[in-house]
C-alpha positions in Angstrom: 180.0 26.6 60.8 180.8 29.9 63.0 177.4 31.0 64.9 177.6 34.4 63.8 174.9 35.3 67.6 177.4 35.3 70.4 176.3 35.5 74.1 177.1 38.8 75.2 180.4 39.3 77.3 180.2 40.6 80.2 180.4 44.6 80.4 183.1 45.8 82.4 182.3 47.4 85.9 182.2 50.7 85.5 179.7 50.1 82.5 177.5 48.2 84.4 177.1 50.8 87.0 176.4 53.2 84.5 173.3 51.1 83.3 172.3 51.0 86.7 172.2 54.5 87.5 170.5 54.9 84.5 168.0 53.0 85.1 167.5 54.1 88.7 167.1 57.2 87.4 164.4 56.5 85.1 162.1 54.3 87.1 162.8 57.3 89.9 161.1 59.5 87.2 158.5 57.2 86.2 157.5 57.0 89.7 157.9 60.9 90.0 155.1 61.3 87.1 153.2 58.9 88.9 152.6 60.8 91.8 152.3 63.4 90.3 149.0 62.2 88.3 147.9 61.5 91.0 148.1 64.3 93.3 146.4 66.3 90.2 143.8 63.5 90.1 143.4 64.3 94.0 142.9 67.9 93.4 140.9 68.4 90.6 138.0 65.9 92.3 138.4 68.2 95.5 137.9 70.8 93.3 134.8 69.8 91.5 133.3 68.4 94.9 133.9 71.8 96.5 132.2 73.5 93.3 128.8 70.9 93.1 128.2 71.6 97.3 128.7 75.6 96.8 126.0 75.3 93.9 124.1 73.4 95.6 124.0 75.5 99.2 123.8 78.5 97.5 121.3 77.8 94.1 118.0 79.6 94.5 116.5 76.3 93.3 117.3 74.8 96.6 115.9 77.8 98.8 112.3 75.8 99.4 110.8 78.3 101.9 111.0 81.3 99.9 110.5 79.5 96.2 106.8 78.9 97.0 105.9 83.0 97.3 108.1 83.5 94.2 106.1 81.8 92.0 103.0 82.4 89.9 100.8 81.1 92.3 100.3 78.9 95.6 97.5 77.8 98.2 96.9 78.9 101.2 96.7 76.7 104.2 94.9 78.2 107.7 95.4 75.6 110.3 92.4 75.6 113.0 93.1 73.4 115.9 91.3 73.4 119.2 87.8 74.9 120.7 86.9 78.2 118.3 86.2 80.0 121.3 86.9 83.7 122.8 90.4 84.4 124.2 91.5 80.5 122.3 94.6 80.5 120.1 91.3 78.6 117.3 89.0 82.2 117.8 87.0 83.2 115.1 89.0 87.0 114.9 91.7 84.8 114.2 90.6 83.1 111.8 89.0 85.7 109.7 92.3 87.4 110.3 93.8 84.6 108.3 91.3 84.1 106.1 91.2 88.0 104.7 95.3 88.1 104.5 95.0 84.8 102.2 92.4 86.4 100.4 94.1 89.8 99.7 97.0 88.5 98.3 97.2 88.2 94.7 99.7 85.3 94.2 96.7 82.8 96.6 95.0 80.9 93.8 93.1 79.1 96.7 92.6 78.4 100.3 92.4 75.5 102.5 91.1 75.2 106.2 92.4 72.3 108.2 90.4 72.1 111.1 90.7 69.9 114.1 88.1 71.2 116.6 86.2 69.1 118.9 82.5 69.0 119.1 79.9 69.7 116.0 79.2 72.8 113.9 75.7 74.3 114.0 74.5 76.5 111.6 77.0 76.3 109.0 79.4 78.5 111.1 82.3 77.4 109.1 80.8 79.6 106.5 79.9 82.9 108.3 83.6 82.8 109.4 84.6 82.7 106.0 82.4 85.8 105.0 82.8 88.3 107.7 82.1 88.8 111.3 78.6 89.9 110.6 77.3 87.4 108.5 73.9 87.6 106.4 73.4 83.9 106.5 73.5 83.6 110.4 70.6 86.1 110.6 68.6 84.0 108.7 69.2 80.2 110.6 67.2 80.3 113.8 69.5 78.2 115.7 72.8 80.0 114.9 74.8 81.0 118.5 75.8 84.4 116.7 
């Protein structure tokens, strides 16, 4: 019996080099491609990562300080720290000053008063600030300082 499958002879030399080149050439341009996926990988995440941080420096969502006077509606907070005295950063002209800006702008749907001021307060004088400098209710307390 003849077996018909016969190891390959060996390919002359100049054959052989031809295979070689050949494939030289295509793993060179395998490698080529592969580089070059990935150089467009490289440059399409820069691109989207330079796109999310302009949206996000420059959204009007993220600009806090103004967002809260654009909206329907905020509170007011008056800080009052220190002795309400005359010629004090806590005076009462101050404060009323504060208190009549809050209450003359339309978008303040409220207002609170943080105060930290030593000693007690006679006479409900946190409430004849409030009103005006002239205030009805201190006319009628006996002990009021006004």
């Amino acid at each position: 019996m003849s077996d018909e499958w016969k190891a390959p002879e060996k390919a002359e030399n100049g054959d052989d080099k031809s295979w070689k080149l050949l494939e030289k050439t295509l793993l060179a341009s395998v490698q080529e491609q592969r580089r070059a996926r990935r150089w467009g990988i490289f440059f399409k995440l820069l691109t989207f990562t330079w796109l999310i941080a302009m949206l996000v420096l420059f959204s009007p969502l993220m600009d806090m300080e103004k967002s809260a006077t654009r909206g329907a509606g905020y509170t007011a907070l008056i800080e009052v720290r220190g002795v309400i005295a005359d010629k004090e950063p806590a005076s009462a002209d101050n404060i009323v000053s504060s208190l009549r800006a809050a209450f003359e702008d339309p978008k303040v749907k409220g207002v609170i008063l943080r105060i930290n001021s030593p000693g007690a307060v006679r006479c409900n004088q946190a409430m004849c600030m409030t009103r005006s400098v002239a205030c009805a209710a201190c006319t009628r307390i006996s002990n009021c300082t006004r």
